[in-house]
PyMOL commands that place a pseudoatom at each C-alpha (Angstrom):
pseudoatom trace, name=CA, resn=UNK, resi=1, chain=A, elem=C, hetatm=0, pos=[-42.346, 62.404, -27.851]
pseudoatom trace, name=CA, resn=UNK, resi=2, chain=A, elem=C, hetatm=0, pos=[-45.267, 60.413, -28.730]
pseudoatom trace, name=CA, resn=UNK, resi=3, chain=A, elem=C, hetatm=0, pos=[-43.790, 57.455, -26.873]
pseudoatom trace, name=CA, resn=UNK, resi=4, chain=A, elem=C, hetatm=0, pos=[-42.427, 59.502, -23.780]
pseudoatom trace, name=CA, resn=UNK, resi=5, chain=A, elem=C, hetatm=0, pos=[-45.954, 60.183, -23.165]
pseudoatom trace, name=CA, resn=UNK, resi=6, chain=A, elem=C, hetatm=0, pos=[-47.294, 56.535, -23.321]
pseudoatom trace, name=CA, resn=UNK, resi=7, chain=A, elem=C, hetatm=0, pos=[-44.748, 55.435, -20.972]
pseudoatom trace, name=CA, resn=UNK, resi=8, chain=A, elem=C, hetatm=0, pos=[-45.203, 57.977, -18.523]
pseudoatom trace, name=CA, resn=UNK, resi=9, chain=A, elem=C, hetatm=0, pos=[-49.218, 57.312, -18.956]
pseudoatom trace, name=CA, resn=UNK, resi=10, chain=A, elem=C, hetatm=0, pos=[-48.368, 53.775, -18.455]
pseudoatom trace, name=CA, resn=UNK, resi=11, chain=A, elem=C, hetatm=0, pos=[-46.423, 54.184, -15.294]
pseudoatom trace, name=CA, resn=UNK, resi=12, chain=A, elem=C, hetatm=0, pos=[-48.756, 56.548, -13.707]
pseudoatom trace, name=CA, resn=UNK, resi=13, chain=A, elem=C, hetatm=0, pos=[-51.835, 53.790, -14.557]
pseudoatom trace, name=CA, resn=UNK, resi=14, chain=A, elem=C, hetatm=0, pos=[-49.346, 51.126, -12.445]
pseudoatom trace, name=CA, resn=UNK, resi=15, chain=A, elem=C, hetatm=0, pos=[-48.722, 53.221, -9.467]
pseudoatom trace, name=CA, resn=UNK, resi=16, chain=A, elem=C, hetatm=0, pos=[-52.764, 53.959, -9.109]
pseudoatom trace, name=CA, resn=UNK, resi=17, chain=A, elem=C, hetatm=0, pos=[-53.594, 50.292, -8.787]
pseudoatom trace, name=CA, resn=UNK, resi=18, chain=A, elem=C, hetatm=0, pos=[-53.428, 48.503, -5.554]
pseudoatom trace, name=CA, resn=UNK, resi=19, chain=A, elem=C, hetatm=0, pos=[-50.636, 46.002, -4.710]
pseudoatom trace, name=CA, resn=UNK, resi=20, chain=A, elem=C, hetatm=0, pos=[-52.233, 42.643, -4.356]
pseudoatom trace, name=CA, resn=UNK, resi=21, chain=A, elem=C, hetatm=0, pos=[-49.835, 41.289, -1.438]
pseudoatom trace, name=CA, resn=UNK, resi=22, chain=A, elem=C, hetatm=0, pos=[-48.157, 43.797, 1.234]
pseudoatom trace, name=CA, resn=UNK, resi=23, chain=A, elem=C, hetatm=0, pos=[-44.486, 42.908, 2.340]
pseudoatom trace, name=CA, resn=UNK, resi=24, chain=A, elem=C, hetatm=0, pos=[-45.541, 41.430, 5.494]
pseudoatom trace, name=CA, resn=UNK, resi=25, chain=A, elem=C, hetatm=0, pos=[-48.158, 39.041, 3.749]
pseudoatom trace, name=CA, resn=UNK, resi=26, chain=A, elem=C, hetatm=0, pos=[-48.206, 35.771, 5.317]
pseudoatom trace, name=CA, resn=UNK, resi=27, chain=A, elem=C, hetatm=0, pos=[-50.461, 32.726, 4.505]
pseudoatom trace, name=CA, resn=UNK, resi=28, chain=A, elem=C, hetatm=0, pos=[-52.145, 30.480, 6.385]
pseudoatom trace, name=CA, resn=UNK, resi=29, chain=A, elem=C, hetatm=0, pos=[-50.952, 27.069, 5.990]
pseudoatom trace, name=CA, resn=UNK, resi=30, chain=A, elem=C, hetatm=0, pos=[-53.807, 25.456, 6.880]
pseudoatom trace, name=CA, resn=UNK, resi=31, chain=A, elem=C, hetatm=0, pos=[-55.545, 26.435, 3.292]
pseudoatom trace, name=CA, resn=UNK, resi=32, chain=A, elem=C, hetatm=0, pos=[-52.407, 24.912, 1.709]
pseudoatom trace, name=CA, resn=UNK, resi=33, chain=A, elem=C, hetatm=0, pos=[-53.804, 21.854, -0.503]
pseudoatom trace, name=CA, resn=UNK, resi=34, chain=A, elem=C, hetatm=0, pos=[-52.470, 18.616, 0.758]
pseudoatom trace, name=CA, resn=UNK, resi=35, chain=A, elem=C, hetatm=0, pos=[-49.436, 17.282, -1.504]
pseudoatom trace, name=CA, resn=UNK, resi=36, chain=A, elem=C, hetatm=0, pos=[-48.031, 13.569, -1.979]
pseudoatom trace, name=CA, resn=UNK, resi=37, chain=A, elem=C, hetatm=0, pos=[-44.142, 13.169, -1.036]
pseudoatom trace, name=CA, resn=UNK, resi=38, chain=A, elem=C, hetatm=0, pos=[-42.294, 13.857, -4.527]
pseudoatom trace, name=CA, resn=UNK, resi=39, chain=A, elem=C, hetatm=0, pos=[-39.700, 10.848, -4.932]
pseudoatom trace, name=CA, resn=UNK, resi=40, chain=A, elem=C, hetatm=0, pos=[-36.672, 11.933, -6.881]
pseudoatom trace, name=CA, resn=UNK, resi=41, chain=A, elem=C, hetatm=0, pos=[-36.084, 9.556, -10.246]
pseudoatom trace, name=CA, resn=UNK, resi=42, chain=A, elem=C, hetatm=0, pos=[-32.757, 7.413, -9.956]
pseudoatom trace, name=CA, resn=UNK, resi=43, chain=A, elem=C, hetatm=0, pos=[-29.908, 8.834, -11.760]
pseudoatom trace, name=CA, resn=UNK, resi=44, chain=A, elem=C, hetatm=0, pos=[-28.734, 6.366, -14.609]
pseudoatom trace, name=CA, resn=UNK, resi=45, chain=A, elem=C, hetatm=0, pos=[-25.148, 6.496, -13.093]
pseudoatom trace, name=CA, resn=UNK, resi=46, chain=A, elem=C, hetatm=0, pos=[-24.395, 6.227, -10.057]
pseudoatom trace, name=CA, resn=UNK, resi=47, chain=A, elem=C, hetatm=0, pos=[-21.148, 9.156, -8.920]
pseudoatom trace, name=CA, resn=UNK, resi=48, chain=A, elem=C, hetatm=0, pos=[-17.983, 7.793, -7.788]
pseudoatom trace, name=CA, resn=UNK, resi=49, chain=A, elem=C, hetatm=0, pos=[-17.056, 8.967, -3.812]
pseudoatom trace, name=CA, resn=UNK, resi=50, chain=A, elem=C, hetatm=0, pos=[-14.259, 11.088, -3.794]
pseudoatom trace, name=CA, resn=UNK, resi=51, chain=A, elem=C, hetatm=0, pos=[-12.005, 9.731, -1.953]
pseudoatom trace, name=CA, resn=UNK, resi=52, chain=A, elem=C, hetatm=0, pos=[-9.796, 11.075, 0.897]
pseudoatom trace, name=CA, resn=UNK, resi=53, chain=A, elem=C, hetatm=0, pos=[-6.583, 10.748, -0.979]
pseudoatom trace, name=CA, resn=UNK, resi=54, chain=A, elem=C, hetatm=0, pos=[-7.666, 11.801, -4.151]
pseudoatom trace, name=CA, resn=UNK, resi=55, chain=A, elem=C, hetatm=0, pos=[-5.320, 13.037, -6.584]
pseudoatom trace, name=CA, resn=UNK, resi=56, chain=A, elem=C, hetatm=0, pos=[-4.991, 16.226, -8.511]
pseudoatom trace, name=CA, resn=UNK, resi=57, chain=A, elem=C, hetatm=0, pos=[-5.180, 16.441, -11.595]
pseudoatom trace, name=CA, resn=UNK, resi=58, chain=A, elem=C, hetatm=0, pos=[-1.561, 16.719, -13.170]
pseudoatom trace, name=CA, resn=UNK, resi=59, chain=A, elem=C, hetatm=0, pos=[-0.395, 15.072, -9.902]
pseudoatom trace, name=CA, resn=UNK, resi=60, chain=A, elem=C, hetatm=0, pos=[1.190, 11.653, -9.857]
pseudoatom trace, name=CA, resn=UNK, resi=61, chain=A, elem=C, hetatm=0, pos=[-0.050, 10.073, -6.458]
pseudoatom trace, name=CA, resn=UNK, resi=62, chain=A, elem=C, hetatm=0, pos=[2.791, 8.330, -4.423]
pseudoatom trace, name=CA, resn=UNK, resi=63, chain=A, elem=C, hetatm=0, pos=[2.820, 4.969, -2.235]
pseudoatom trace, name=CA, resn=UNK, resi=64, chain=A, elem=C, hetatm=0, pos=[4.765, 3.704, 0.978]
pseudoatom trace, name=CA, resn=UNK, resi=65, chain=A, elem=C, hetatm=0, pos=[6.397, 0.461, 0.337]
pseudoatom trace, name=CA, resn=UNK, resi=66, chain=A, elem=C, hetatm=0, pos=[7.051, -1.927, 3.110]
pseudoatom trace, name=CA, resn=UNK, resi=67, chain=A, elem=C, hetatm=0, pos=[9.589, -4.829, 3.117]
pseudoatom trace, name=CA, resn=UNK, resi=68, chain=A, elem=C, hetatm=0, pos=[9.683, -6.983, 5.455]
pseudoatom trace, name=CA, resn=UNK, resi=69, chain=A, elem=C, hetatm=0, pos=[11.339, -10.176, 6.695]
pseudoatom trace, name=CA, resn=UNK, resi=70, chain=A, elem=C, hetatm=0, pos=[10.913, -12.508, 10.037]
pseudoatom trace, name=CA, resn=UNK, resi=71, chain=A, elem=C, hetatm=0, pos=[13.330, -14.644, 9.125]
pseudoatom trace, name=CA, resn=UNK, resi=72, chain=A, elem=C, hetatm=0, pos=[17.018, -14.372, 9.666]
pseudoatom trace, name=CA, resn=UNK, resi=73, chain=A, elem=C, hetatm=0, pos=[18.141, -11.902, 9.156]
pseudoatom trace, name=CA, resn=UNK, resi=74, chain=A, elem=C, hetatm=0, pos=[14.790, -9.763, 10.656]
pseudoatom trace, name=CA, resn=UNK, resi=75, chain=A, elem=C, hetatm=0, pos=[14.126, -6.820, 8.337]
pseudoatom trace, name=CA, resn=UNK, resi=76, chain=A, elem=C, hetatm=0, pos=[11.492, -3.679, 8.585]
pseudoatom trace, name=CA, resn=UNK, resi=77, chain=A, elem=C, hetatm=0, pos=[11.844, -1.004, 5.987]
pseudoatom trace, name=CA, resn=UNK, resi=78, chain=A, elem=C, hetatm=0, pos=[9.764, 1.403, 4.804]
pseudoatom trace, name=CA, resn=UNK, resi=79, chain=A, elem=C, hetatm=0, pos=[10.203, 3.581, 1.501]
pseudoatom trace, name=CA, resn=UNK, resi=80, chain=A, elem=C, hetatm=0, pos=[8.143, 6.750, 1.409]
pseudoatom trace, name=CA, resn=UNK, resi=81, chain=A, elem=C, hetatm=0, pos=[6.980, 8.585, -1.864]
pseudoatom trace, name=CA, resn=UNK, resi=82, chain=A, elem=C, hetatm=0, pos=[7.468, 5.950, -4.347]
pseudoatom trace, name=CA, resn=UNK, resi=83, chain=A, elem=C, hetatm=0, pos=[6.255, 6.500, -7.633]
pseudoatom trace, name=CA, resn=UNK, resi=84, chain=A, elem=C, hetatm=0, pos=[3.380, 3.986, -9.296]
pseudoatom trace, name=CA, resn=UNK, resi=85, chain=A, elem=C, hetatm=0, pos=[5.934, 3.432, -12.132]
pseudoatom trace, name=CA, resn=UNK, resi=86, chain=A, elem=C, hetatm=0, pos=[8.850, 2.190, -9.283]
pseudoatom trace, name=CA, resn=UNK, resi=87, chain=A, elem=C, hetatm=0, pos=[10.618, -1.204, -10.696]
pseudoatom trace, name=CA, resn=UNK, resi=88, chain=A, elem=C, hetatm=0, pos=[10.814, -4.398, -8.065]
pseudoatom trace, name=CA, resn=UNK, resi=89, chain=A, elem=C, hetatm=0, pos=[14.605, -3.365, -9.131]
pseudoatom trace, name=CA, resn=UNK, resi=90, chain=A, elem=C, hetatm=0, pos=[14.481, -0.144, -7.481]
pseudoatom trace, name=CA, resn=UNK, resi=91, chain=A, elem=C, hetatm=0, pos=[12.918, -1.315, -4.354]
pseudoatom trace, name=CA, resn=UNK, resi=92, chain=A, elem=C, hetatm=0, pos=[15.744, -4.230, -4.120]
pseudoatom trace, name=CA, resn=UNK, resi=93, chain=A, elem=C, hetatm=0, pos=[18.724, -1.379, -4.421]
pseudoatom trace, name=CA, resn=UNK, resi=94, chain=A, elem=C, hetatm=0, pos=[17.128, 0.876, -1.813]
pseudoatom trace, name=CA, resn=UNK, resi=95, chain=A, elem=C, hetatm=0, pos=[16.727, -2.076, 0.334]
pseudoatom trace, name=CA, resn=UNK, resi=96, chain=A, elem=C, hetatm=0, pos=[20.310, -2.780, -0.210]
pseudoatom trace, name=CA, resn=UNK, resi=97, chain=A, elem=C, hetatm=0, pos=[21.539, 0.413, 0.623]
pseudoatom trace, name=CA, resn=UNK, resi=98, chain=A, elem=C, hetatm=0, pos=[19.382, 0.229, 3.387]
pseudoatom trace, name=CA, resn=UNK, resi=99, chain=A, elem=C, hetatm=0, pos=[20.506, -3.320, 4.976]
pseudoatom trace, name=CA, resn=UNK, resi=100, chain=A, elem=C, hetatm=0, pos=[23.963, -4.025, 2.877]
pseudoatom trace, name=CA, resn=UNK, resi=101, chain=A, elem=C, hetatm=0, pos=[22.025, -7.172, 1.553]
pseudoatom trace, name=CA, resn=UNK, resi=102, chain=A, elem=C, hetatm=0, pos=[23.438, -7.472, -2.034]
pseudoatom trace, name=CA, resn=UNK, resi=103, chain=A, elem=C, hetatm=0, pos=[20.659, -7.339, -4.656]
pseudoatom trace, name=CA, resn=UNK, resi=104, chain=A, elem=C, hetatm=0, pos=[20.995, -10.506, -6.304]
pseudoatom trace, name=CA, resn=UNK, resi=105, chain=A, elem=C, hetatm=0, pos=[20.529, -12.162, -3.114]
pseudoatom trace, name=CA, resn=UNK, resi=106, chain=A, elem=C, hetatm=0, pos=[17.192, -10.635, -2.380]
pseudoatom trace, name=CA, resn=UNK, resi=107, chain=A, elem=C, hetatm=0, pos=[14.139, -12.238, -3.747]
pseudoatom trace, name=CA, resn=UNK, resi=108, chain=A, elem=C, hetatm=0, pos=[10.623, -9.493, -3.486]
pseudoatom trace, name=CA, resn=UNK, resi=109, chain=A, elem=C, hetatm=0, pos=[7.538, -11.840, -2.484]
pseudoatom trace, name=CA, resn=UNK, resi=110, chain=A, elem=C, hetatm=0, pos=[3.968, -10.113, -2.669]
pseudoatom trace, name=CA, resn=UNK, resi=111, chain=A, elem=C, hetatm=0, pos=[1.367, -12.208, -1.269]
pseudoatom trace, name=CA, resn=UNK, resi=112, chain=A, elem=C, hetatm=0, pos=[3.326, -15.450, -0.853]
pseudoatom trace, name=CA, resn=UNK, resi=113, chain=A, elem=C, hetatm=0, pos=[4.396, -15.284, -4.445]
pseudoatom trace, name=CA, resn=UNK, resi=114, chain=A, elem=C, hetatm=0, pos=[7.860, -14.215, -5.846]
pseudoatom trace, name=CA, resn=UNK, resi=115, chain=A, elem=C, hetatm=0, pos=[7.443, -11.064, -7.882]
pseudoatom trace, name=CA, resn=UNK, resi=116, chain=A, elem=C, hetatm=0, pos=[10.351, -10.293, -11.047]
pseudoatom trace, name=CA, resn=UNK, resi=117, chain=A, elem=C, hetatm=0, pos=[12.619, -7.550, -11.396]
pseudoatom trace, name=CA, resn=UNK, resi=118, chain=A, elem=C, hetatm=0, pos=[10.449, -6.194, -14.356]
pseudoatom trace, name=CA, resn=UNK, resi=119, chain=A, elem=C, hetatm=0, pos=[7.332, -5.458, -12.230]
pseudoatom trace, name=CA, resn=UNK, resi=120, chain=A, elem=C, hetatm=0, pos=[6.197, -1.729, -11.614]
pseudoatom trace, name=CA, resn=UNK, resi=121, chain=A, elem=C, hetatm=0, pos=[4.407, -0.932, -8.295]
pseudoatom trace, name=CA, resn=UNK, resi=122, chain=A, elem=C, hetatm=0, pos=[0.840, 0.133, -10.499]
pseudoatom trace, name=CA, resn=UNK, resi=123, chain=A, elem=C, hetatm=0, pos=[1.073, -3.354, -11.559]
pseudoatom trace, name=CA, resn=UNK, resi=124, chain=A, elem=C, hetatm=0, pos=[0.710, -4.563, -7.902]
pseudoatom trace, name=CA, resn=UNK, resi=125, chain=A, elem=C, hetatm=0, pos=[-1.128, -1.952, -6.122]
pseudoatom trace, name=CA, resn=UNK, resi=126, chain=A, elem=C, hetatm=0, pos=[-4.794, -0.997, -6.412]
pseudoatom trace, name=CA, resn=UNK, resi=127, chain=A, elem=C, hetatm=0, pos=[-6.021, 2.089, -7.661]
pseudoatom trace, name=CA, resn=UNK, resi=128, chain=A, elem=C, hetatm=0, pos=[-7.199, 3.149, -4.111]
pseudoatom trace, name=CA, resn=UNK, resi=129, chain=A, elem=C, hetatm=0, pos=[-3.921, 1.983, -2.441]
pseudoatom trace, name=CA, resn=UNK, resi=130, chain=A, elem=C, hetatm=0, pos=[-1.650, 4.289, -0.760]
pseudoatom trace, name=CA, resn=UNK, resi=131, chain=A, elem=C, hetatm=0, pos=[0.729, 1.607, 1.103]
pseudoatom trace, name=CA, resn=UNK, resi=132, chain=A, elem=C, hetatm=0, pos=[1.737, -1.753, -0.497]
pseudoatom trace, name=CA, resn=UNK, resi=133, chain=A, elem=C, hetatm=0, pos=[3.727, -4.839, 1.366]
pseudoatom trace, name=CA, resn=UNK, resi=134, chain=A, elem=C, hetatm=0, pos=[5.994, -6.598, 0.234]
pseudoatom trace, name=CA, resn=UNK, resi=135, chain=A, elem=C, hetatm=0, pos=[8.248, -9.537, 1.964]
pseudoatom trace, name=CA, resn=UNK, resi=136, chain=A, elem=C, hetatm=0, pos=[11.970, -10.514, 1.263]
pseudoatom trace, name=CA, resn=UNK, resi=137, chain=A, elem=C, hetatm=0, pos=[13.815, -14.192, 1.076]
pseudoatom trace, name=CA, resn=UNK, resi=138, chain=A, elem=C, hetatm=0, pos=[17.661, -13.538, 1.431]
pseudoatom trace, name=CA, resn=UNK, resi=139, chain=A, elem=C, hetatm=0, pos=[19.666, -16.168, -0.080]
pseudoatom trace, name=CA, resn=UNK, resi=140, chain=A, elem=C, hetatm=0, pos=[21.855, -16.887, 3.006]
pseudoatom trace, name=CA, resn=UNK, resi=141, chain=A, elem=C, hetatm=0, pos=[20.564, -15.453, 5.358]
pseudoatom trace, name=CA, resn=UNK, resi=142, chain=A, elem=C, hetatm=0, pos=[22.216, -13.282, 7.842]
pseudoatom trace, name=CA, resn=UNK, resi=143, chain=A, elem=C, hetatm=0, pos=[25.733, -13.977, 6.269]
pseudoatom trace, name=CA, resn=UNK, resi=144, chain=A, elem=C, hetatm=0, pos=[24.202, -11.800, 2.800]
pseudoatom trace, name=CA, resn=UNK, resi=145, chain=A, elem=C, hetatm=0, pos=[24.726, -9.349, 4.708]
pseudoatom trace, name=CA, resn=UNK, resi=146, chain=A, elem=C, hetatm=0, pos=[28.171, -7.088, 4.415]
pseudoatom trace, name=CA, resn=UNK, resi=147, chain=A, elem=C, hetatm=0, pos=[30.107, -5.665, 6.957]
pseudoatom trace, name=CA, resn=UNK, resi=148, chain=A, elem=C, hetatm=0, pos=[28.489, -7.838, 9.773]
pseudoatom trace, name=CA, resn=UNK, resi=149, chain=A, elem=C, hetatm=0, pos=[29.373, -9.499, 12.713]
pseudoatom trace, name=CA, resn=UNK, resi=150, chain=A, elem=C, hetatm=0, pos=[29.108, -12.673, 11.083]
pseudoatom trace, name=CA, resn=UNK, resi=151, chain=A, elem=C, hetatm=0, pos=[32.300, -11.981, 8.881]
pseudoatom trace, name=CA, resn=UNK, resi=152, chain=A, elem=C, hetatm=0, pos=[33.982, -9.507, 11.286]
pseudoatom trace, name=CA, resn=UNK, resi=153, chain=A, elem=C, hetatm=0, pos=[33.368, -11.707, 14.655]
pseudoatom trace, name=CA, resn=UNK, resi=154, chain=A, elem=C, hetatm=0, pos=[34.103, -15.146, 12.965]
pseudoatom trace, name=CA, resn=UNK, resi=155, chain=A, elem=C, hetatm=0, pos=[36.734, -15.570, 15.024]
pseudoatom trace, name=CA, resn=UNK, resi=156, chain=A, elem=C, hetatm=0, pos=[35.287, -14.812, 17.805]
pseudoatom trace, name=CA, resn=UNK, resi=157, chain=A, elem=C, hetatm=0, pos=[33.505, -18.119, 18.117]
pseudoatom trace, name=CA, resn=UNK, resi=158, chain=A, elem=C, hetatm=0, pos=[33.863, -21.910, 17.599]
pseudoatom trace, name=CA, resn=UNK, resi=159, chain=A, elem=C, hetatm=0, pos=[34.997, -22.870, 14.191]
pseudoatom trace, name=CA, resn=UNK, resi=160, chain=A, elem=C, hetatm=0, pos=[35.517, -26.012, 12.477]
pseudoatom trace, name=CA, resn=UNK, resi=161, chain=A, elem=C, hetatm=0, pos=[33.810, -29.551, 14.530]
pseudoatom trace, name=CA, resn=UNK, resi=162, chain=A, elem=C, hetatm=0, pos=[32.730, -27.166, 17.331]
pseudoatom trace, name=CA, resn=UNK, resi=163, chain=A, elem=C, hetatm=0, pos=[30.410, -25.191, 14.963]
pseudoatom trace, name=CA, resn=UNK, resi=164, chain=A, elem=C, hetatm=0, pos=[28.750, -28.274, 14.227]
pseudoatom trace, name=CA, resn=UNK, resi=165, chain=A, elem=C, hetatm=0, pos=[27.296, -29.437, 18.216]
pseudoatom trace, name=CA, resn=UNK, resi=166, chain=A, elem=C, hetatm=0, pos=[26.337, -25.974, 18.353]
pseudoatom trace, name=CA, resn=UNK, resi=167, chain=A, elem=C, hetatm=0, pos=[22.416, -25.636, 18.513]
pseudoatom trace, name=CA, resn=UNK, resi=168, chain=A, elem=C, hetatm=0, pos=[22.353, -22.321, 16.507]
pseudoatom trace, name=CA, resn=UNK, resi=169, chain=A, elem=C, hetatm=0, pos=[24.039, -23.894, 13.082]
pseudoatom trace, name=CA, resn=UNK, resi=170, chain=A, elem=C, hetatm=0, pos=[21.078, -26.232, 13.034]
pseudoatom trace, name=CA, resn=UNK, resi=171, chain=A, elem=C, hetatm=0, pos=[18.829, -23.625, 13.270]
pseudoatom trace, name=CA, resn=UNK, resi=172, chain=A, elem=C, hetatm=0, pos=[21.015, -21.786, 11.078]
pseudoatom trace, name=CA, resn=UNK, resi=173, chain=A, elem=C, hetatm=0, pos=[20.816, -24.836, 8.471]
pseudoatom trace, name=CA, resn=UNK, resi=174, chain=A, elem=C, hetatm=0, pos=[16.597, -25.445, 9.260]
pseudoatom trace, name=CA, resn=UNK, resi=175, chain=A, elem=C, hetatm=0, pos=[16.104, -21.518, 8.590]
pseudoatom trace, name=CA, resn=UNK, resi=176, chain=A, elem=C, hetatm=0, pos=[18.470, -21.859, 5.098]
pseudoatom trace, name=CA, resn=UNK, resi=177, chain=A, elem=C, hetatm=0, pos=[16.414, -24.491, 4.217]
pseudoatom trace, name=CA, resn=UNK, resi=178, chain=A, elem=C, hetatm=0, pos=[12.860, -23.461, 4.833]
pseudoatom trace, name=CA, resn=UNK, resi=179, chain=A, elem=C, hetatm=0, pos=[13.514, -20.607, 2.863]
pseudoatom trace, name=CA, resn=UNK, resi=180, chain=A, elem=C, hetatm=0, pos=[14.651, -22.621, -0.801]
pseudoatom trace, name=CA, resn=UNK, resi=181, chain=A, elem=C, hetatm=0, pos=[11.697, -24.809, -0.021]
pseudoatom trace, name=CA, resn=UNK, resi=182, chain=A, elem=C, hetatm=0, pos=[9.226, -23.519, 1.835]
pseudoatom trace, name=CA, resn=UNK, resi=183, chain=A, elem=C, hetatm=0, pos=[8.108, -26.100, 3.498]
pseudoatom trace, name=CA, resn=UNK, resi=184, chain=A, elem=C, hetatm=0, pos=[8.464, -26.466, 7.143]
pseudoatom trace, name=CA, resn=UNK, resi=185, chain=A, elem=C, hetatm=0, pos=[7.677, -30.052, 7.450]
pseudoatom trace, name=CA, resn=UNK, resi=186, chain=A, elem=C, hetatm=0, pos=[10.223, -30.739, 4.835]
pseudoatom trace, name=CA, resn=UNK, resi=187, chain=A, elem=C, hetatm=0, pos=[12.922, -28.420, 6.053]
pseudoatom trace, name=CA, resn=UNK, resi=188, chain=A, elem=C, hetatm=0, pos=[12.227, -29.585, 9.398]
pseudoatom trace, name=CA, resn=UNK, resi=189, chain=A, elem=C, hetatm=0, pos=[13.203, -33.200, 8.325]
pseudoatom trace, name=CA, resn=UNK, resi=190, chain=A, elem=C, hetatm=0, pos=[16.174, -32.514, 5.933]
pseudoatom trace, name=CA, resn=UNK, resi=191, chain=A, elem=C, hetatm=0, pos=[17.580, -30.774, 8.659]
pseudoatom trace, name=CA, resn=UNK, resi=192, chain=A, elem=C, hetatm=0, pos=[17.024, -33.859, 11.317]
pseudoatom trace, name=CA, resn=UNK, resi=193, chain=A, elem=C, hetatm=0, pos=[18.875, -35.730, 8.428]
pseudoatom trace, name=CA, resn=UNK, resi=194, chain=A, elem=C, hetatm=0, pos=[21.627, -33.901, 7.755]
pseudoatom trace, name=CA, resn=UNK, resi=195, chain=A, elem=C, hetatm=0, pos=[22.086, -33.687, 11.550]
pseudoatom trace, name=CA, resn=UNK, resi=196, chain=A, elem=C, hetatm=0, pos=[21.576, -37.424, 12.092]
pseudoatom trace, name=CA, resn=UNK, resi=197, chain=A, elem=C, hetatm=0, pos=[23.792, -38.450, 9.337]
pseudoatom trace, name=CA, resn=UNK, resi=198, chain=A, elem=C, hetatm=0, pos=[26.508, -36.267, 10.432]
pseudoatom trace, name=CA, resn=UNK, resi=199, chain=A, elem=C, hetatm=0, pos=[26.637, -37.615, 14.110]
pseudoatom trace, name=CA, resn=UNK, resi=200, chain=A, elem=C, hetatm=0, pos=[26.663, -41.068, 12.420]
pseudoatom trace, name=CA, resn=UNK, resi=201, chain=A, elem=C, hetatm=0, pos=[29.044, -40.237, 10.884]
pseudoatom trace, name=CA, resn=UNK, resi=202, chain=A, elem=C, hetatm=0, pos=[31.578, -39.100, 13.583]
for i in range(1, 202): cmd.bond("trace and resi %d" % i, "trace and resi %d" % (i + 1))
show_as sticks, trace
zoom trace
């Protein structure tokens, strides 16, 4: 009990003396000593900015391909949700099923330079990307193409001699050609060539 007692002595002591600062105790500023603005040190690595289309964890983030041509024929897809592990392959066959352009006449060009089948999108695509481009050469052009005019309509139009005054097969021919060599200067005058050296001929 010995203990009891000292504690209850102890507490009773405590209560007696006077609180040194009442609940509504506020100081005067003024008597505040001055202080120097407090710089905080530089941390030894800077963080990274989370960005807005941060991952989860666990979660494989997706990208939106785009494929597209201005030549003949004129093409504008866009794939949705493709995975960073998606082949140059697999974006050729949905582009097929897409246009009716046969695979192996497709060629996939990212920035100006032809990309192989083997490539994966991760190897293309930063690691803040959400969209990559790509463009497509078709090896012939609008007649590639399956189930289209130019096969069902053939009929249609001039054939043989005809074909050959015809503005558009020239254009045709300079478009064929510009794509295998990618010059315009150079397509432009094989073209005038083959057009001169026909009429000579004739």
């Amino acid at each position: 009990m010995t203990e009891v007692s000292f504690a209850k002595s102890f507490l009773t002591a405590l209560d007696s003396r006077p609180v040194k600062l009442s609940p509504d105790h506020v100081e005067d500023p003024k008597s505040y000593p001055a202080r120097s603005a407090y710089i905080l040190p530089k941390m030894p690595k800077t963080m990274s900015k989370r960005t807005p289309h941060a991952v989860a964890p666990g979660q494989e983030r997706s990208l939106t391909v785009l494929v597209k041509s201005l030549r003949n024929p004129p093409l504008d897809i866009k794939l949705t949700s493709q995975t960073p592990n998606t082949s140059i392959l697999d974006i050729k066959t949905s582009v097929s099923n897409d246009s009716g352009i046969p695979v192996d006449k497709m060629k996939i060009l990212h920035k100006k330079k032809p990309i192989p089948d083997s490539k994966v999108l991760k190897d293309l695509a930063g690691e803040d990307d959400t969209s990559i481009e790509f463009s497509v050469m078709v090896m012939g052009g609008a007649a590639a193409i399956k189930n289209t005019p130019a096969h069902t309509e053939v009929a249609q139009g001039p054939s043989g001699g005809e074909v050959l005054e015809t503005k558009e097969f020239w254009d045709d021919l300079k478009g064929f050609l510009l794509q295998r060599i990618r010059d315009e200067k150079t397509a432009g005058e094989l073209a005038d060539t083959f057009q001169a050296a026909w009429k000579a001929r004739s």
